[in-house]
N, CA, C and O atoms as a Tripos MOL2 file, in Angstrom:
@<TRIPOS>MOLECULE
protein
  284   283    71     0     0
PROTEIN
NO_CHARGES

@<TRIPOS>ATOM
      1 N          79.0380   71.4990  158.6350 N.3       1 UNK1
      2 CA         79.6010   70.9630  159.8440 C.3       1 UNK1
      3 C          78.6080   69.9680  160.4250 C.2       1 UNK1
      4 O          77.3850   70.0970  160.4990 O.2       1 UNK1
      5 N          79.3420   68.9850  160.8090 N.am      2 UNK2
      6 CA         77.6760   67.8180  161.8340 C.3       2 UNK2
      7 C          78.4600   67.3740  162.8820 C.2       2 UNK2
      8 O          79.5970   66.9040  162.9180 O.2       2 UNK2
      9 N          77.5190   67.6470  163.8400 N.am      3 UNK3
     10 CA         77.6710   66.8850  164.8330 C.3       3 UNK3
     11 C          76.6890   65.9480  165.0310 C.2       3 UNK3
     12 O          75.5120   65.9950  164.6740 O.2       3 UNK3
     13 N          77.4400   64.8560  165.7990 N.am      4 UNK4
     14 CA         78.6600   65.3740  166.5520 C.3       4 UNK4
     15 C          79.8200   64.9170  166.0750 C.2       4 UNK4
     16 O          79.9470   63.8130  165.5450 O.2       4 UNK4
     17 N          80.9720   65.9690  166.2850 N.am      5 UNK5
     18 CA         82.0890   65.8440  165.5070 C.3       5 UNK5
     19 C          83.2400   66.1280  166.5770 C.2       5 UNK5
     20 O          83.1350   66.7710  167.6210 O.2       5 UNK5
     21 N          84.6170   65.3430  165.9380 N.am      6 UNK6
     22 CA         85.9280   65.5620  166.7950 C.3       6 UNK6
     23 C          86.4500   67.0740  166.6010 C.2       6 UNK6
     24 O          86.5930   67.3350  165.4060 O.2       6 UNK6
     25 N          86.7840   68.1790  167.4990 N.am      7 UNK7
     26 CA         87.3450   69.0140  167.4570 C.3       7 UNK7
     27 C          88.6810   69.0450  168.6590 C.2       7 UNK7
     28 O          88.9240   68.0860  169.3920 O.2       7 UNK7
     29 N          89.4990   70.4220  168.6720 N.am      8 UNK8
     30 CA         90.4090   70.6700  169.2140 C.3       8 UNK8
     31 C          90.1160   71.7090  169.9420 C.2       8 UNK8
     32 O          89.9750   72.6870  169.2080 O.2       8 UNK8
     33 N          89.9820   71.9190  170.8780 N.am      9 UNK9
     34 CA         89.5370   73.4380  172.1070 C.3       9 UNK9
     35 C          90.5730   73.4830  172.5020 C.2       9 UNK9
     36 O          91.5540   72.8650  172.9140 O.2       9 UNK9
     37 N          89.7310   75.2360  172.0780 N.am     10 UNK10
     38 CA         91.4200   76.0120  173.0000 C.3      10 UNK10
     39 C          90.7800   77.4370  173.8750 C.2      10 UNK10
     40 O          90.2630   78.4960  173.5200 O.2      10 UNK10
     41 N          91.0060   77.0330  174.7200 N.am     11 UNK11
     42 CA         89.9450   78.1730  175.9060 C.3      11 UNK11
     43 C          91.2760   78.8050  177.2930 C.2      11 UNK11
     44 O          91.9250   78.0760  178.0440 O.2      11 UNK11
     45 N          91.3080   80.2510  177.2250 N.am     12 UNK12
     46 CA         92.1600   80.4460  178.2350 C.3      12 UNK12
     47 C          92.0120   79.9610  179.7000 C.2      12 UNK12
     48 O          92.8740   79.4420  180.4080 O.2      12 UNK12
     49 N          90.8480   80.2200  179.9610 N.am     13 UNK13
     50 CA         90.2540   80.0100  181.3250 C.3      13 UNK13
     51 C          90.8380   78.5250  182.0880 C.2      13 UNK13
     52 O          91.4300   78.3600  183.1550 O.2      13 UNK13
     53 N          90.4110   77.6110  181.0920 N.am     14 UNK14
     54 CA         91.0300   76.2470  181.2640 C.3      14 UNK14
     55 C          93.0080   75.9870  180.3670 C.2      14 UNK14
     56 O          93.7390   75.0050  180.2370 O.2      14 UNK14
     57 N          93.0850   76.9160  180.1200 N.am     15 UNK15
     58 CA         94.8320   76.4530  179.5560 C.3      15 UNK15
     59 C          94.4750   75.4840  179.0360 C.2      15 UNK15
     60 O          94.8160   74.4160  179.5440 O.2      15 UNK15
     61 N          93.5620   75.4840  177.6910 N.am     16 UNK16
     62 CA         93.4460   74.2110  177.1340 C.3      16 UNK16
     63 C          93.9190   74.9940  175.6050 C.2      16 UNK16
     64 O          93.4860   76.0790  175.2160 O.2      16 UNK16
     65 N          94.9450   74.0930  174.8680 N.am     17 UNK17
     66 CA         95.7370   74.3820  173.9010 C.3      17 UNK17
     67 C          95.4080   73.3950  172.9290 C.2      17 UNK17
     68 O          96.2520   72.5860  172.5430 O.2      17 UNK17
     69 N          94.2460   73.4070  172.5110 N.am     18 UNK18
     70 CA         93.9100   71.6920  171.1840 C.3      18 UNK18
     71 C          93.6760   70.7030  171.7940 C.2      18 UNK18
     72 O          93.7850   69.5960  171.2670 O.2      18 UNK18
     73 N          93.2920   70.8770  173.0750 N.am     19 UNK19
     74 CA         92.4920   69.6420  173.7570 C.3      19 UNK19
     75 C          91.3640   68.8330  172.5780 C.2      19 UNK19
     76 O          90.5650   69.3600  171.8030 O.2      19 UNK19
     77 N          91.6140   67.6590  172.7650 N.am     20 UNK20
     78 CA         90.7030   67.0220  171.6160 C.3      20 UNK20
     79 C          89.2690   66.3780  172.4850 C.2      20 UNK20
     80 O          89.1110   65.6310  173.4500 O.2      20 UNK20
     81 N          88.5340   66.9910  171.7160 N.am     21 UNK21
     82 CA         87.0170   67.0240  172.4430 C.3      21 UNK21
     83 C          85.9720   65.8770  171.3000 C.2      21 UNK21
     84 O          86.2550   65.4040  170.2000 O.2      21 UNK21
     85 N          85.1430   65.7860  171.8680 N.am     22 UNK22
     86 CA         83.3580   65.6410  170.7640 C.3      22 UNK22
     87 C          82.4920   66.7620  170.9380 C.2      22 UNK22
     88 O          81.9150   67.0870  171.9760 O.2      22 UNK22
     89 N          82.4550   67.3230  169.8190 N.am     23 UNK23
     90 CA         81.7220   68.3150  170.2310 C.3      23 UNK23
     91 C          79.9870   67.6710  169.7250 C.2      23 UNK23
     92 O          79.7830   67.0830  168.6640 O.2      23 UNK23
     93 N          78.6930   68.0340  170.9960 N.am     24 UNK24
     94 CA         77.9740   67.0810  170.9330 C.3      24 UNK24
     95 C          76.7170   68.2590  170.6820 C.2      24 UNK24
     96 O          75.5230   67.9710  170.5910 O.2      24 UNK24
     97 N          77.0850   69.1420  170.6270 N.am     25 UNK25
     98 CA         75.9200   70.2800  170.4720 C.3      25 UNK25
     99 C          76.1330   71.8040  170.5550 C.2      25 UNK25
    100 O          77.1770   72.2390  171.0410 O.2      25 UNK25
    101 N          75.2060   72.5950  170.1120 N.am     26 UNK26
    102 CA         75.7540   74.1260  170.6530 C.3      26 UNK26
    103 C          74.3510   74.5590  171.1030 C.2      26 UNK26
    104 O          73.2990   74.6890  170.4770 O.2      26 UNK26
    105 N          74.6360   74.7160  172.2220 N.am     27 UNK27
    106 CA         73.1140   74.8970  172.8110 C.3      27 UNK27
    107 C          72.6900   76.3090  172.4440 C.2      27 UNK27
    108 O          73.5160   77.0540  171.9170 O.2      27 UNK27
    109 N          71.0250   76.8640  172.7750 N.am     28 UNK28
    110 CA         70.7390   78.1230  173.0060 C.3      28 UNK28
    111 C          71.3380   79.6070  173.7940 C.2      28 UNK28
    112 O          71.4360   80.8340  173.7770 O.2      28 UNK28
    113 N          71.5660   78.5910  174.3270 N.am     29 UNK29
    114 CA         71.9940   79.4640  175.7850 C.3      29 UNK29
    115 C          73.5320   80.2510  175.6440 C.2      29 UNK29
    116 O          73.8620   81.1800  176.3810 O.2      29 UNK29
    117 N          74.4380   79.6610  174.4970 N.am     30 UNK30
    118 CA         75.8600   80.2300  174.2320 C.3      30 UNK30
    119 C          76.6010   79.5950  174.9070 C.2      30 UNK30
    120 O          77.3150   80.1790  175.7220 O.2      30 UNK30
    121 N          76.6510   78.0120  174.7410 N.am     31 UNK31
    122 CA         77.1370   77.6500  174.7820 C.3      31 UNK31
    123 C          78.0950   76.1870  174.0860 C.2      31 UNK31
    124 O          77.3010   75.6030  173.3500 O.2      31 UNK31
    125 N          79.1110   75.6370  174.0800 N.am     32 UNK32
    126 CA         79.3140   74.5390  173.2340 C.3      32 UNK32
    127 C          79.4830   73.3310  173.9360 C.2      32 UNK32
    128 O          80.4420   73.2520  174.7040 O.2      32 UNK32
    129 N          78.4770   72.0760  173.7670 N.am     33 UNK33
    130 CA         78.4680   71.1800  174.6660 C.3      33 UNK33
    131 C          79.4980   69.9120  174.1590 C.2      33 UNK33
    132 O          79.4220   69.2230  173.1420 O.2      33 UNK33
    133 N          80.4010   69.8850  175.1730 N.am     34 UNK34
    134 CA         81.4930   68.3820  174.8330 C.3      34 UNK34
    135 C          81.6760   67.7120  175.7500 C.2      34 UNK34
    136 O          81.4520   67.9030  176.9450 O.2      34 UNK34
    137 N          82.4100   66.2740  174.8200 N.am     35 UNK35
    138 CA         82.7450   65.6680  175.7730 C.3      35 UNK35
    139 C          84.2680   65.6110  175.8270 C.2      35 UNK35
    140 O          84.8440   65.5850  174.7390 O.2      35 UNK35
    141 N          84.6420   65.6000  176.3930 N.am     36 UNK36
    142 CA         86.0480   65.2820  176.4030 C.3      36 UNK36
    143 C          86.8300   64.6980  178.1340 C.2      36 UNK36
    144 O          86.3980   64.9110  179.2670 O.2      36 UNK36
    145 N          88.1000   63.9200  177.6860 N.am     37 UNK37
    146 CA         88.9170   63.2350  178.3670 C.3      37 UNK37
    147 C          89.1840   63.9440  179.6960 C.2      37 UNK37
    148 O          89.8140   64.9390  179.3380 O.2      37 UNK37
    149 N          89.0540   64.0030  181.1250 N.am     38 UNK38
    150 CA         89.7630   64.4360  182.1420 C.3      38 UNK38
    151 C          90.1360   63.5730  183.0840 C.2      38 UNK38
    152 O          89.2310   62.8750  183.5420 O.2      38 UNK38
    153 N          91.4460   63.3880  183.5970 N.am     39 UNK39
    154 CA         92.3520   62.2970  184.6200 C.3      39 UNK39
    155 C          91.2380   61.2160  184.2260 C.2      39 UNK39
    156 O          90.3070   60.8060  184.9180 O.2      39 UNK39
    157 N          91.7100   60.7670  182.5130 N.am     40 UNK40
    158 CA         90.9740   59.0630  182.4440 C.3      40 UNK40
    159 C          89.6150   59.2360  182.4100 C.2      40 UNK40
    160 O          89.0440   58.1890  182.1060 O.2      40 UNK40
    161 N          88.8660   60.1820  182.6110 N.am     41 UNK41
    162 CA         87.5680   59.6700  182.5530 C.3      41 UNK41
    163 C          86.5950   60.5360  181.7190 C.2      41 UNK41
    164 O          86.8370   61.7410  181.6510 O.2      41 UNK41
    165 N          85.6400   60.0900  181.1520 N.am     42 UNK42
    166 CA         85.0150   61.1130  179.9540 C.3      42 UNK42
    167 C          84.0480   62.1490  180.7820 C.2      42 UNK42
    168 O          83.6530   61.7800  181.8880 O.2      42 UNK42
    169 N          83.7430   63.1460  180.3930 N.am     43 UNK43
    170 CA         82.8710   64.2740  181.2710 C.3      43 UNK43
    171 C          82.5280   65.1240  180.0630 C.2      43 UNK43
    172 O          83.1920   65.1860  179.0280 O.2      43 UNK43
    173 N          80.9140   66.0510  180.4500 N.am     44 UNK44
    174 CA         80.6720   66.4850  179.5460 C.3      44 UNK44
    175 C          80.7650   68.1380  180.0520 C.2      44 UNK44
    176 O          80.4150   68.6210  181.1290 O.2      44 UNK44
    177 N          81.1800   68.5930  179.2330 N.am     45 UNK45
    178 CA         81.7170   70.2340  179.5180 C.3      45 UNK45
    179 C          81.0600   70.9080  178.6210 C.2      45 UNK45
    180 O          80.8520   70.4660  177.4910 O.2      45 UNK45
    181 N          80.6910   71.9710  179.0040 N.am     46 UNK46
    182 CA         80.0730   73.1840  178.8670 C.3      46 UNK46
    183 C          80.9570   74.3120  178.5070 C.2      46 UNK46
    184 O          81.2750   75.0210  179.4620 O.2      46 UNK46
    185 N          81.5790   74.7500  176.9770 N.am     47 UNK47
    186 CA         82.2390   76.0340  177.3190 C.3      47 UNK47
    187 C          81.8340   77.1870  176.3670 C.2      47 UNK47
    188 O          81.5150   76.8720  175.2200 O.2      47 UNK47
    189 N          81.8160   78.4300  176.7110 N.am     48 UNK48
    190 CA         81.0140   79.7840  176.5990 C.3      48 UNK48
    191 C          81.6980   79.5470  174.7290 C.2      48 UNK48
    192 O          82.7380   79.0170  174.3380 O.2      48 UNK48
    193 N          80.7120   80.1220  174.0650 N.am     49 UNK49
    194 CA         80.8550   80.2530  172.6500 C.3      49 UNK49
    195 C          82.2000   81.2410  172.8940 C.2      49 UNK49
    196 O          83.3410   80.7920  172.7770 O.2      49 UNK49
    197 N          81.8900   82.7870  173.2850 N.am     50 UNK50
    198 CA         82.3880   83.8730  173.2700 C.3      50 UNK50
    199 C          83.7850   83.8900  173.6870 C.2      50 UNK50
    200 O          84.4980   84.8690  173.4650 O.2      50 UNK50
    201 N          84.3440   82.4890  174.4830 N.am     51 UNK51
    202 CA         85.7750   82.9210  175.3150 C.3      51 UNK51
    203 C          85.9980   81.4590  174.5850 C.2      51 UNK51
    204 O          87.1470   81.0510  174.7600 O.2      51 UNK51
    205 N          85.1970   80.6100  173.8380 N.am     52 UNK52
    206 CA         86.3500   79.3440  173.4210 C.3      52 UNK52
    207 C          86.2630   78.9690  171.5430 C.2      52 UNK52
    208 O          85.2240   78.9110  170.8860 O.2      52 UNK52
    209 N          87.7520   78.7520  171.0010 N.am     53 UNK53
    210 CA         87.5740   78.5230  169.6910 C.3      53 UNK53
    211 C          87.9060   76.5390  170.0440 C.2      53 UNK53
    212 O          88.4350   75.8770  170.9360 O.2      53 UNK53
    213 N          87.2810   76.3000  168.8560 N.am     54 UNK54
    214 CA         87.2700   74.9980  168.2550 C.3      54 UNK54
    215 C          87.5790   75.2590  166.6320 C.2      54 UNK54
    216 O          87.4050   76.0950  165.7460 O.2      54 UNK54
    217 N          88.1750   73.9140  166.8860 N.am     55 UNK55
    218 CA         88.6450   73.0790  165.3870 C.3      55 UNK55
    219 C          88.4240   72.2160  165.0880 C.2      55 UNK55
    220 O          88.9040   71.2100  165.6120 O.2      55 UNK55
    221 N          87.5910   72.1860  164.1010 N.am     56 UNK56
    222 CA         87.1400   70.4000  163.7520 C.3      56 UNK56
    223 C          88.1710   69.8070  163.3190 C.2      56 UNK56
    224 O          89.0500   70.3370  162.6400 O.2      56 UNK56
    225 N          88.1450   68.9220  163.5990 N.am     57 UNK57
    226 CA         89.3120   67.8180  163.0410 C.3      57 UNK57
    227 C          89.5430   67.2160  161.7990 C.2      57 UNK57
    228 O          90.6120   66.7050  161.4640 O.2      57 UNK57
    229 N          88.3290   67.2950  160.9890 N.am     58 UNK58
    230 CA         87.6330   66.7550  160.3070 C.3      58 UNK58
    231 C          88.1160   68.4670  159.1570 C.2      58 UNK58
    232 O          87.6450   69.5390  159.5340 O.2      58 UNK58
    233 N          88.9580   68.4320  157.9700 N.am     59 UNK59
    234 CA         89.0670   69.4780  157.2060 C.3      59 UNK59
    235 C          88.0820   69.7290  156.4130 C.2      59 UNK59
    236 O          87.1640   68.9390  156.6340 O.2      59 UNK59
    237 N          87.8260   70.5340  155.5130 N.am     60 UNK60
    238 CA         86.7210   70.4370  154.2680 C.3      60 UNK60
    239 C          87.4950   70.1710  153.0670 C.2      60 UNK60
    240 O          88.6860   70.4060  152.8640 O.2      60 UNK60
    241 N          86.3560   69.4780  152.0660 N.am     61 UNK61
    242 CA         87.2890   68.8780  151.0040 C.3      61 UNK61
    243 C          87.3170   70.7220  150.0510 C.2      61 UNK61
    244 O          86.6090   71.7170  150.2090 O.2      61 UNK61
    245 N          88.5710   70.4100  149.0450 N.am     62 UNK62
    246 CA         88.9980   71.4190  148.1880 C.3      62 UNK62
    247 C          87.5890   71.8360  148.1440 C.2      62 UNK62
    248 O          87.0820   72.3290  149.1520 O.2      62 UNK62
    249 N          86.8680   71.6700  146.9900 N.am     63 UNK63
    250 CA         85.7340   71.8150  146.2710 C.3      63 UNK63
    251 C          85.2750   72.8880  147.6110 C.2      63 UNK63
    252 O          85.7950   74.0030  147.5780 O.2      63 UNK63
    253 N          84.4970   72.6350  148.5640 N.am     64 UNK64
    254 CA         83.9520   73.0890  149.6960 C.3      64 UNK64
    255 C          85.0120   74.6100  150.0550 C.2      64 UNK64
    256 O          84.4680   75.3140  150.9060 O.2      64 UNK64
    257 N          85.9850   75.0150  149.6920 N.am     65 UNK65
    258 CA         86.4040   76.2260  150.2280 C.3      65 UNK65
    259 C          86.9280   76.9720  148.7480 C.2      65 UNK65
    260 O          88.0210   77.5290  148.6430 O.2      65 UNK65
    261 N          86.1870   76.8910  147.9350 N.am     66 UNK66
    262 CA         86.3850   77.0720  146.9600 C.3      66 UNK66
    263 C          84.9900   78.2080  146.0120 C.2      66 UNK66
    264 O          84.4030   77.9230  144.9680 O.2      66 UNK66
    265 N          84.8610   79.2870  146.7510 N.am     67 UNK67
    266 CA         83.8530   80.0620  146.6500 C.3      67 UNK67
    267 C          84.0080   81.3240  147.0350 C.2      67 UNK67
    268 O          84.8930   81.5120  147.8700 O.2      67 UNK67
    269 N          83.3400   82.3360  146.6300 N.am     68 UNK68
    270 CA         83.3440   84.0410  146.8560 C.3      68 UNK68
    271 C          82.6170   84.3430  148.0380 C.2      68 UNK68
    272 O          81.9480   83.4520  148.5600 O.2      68 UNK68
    273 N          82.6670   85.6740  148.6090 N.am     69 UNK69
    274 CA         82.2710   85.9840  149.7440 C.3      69 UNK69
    275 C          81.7410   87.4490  149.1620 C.2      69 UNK69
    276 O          82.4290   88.2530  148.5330 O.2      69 UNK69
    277 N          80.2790   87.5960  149.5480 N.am     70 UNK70
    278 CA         79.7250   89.0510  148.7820 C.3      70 UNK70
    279 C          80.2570   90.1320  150.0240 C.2      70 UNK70
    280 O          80.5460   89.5490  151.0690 O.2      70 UNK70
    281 N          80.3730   91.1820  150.0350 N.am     71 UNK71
    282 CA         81.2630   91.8170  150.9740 C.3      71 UNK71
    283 C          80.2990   93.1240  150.3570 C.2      71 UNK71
    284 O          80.4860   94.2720  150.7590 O.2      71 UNK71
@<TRIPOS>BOND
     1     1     2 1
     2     2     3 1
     3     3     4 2
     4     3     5 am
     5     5     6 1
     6     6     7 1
     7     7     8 2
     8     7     9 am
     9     9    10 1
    10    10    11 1
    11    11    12 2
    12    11    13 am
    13    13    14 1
    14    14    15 1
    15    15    16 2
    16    15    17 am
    17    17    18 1
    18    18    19 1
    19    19    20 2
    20    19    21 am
    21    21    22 1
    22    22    23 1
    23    23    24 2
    24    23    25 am
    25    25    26 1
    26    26    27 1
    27    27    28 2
    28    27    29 am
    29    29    30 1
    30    30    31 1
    31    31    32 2
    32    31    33 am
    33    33    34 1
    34    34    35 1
    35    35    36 2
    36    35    37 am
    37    37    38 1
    38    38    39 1
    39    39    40 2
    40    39    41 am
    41    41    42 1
    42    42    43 1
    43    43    44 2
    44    43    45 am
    45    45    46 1
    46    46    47 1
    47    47    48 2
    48    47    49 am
    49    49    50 1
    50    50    51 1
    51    51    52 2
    52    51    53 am
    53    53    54 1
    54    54    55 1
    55    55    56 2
    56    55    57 am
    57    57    58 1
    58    58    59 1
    59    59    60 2
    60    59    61 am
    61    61    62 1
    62    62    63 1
    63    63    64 2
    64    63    65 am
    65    65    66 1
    66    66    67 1
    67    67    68 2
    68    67    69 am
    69    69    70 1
    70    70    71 1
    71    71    72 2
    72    71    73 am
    73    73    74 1
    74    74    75 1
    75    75    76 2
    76    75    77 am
    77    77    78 1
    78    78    79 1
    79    79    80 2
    80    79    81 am
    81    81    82 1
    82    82    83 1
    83    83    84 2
    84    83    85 am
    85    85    86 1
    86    86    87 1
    87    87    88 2
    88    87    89 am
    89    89    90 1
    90    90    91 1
    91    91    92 2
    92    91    93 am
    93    93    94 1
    94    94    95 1
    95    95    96 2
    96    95    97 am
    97    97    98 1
    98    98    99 1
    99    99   100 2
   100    99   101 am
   101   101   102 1
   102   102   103 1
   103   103   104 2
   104   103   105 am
   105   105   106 1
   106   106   107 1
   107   107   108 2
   108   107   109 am
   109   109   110 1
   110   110   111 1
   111   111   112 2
   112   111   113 am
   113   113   114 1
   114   114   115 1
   115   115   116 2
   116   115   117 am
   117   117   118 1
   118   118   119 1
   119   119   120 2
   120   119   121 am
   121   121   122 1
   122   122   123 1
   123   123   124 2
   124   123   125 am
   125   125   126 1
   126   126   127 1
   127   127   128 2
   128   127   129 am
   129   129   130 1
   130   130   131 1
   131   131   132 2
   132   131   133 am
   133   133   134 1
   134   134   135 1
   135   135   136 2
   136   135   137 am
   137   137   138 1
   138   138   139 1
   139   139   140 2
   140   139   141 am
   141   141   142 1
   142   142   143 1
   143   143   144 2
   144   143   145 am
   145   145   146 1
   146   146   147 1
   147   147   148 2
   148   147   149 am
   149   149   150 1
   150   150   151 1
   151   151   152 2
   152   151   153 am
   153   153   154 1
   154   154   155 1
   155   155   156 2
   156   155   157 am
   157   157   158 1
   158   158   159 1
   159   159   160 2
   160   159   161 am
   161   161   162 1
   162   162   163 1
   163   163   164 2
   164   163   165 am
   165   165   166 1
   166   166   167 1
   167   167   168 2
   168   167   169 am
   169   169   170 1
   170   170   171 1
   171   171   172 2
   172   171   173 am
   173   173   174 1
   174   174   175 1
   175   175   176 2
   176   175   177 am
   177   177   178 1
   178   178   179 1
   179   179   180 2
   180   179   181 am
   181   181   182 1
   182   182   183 1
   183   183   184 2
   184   183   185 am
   185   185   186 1
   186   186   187 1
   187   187   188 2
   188   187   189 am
   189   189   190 1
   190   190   191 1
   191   191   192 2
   192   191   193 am
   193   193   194 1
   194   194   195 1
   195   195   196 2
   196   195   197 am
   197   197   198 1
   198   198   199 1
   199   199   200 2
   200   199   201 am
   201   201   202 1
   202   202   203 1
   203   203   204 2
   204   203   205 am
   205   205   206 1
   206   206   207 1
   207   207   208 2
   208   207   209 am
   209   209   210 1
   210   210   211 1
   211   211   212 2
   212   211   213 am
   213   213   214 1
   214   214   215 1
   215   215   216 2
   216   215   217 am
   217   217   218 1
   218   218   219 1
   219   219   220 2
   220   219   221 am
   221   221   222 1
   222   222   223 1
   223   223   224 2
   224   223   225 am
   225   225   226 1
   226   226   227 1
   227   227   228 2
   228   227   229 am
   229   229   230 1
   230   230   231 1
   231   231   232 2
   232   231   233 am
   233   233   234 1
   234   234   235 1
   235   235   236 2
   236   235   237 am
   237   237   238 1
   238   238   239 1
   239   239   240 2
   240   239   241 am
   241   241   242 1
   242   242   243 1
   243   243   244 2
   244   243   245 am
   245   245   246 1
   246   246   247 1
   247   247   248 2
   248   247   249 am
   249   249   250 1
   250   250   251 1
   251   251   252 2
   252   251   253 am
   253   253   254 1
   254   254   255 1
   255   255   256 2
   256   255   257 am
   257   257   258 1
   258   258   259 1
   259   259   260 2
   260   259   261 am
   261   261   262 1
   262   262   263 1
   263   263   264 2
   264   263   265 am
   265   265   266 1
   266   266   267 1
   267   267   268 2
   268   267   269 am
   269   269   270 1
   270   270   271 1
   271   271   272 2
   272   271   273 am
   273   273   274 1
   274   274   275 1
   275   275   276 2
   276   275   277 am
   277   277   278 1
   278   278   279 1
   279   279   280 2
   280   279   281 am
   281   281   282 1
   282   282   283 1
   283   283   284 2
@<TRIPOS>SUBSTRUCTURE
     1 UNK1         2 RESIDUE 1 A UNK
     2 UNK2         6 RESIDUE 1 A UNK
     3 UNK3        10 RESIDUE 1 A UNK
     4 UNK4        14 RESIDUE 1 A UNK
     5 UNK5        18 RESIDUE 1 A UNK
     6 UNK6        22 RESIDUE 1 A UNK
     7 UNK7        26 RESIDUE 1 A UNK
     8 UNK8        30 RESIDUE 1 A UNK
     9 UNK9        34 RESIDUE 1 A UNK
    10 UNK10       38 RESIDUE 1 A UNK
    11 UNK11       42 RESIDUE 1 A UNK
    12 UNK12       46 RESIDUE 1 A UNK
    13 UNK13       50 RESIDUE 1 A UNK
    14 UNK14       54 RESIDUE 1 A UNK
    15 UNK15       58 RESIDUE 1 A UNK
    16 UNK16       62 RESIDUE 1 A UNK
    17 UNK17       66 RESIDUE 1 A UNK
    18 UNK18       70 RESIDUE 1 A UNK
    19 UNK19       74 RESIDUE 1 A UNK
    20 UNK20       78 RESIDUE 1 A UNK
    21 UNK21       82 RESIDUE 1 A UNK
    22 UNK22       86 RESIDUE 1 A UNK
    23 UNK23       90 RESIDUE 1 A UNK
    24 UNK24       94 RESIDUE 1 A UNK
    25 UNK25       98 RESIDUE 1 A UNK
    26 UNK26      102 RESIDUE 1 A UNK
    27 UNK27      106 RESIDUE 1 A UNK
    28 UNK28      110 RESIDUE 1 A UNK
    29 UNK29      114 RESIDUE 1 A UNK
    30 UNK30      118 RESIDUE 1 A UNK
    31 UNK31      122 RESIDUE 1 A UNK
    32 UNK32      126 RESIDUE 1 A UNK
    33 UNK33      130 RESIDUE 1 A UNK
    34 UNK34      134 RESIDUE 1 A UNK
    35 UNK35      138 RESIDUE 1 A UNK
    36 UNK36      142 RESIDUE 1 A UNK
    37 UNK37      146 RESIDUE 1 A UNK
    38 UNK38      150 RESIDUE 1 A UNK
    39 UNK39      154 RESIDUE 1 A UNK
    40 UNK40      158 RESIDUE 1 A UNK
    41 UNK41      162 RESIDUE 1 A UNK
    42 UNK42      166 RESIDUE 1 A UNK
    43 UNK43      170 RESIDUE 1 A UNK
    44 UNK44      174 RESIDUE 1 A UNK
    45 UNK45      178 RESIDUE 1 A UNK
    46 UNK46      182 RESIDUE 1 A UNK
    47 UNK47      186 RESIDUE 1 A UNK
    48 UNK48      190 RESIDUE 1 A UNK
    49 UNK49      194 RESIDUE 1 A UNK
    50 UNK50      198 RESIDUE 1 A UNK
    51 UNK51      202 RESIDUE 1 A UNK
    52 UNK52      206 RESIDUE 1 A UNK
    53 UNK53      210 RESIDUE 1 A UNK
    54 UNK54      214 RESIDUE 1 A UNK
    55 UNK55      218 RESIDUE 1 A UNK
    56 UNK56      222 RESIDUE 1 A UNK
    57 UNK57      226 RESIDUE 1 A UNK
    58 UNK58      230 RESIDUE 1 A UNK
    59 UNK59      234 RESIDUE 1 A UNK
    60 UNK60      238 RESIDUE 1 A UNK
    61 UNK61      242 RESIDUE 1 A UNK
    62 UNK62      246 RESIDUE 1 A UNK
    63 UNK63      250 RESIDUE 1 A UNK
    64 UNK64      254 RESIDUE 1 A UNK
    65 UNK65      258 RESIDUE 1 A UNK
    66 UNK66      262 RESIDUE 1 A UNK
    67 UNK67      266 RESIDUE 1 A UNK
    68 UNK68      270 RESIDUE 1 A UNK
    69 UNK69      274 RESIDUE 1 A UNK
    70 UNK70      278 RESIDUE 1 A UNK
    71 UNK71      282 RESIDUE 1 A UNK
């Protein structure tokens, strides 16, 4: 994965359903730092690892998901 990269957030707190973000870092602290679009203007948001999923936008090629998992 590299950032910074385009993803899709989806966090209850904010009713955000695939909001399309940059995701620009994941800090120490637990959190995921973006930027993304609000009423027109870019802002950088802060949201908790633990309460928000992301989706990169960006898929992996075949080859890349194409491997065992030791269990």
């Amino acid at each position: 994965m590299e950032i910074p990269s385009k993803v899709s957030v989806f966090n209850t707190t904010l009713e955000f359903k695939g909001k399309p973000a940059l995701l620009v870092a994941i800090n120490d602290q637990g959190f995921y730092e973006t930027v993304l679009e609000v009423q027109g203007r870019n802002h950088t948001v802060l949201f908790p690892v633990a309460e928000t999923v992301l989706i990169f936008n960006e898929a992996l090629p075949a080859a890349a998901s194409d491997f065992e998992i030791e269990r």
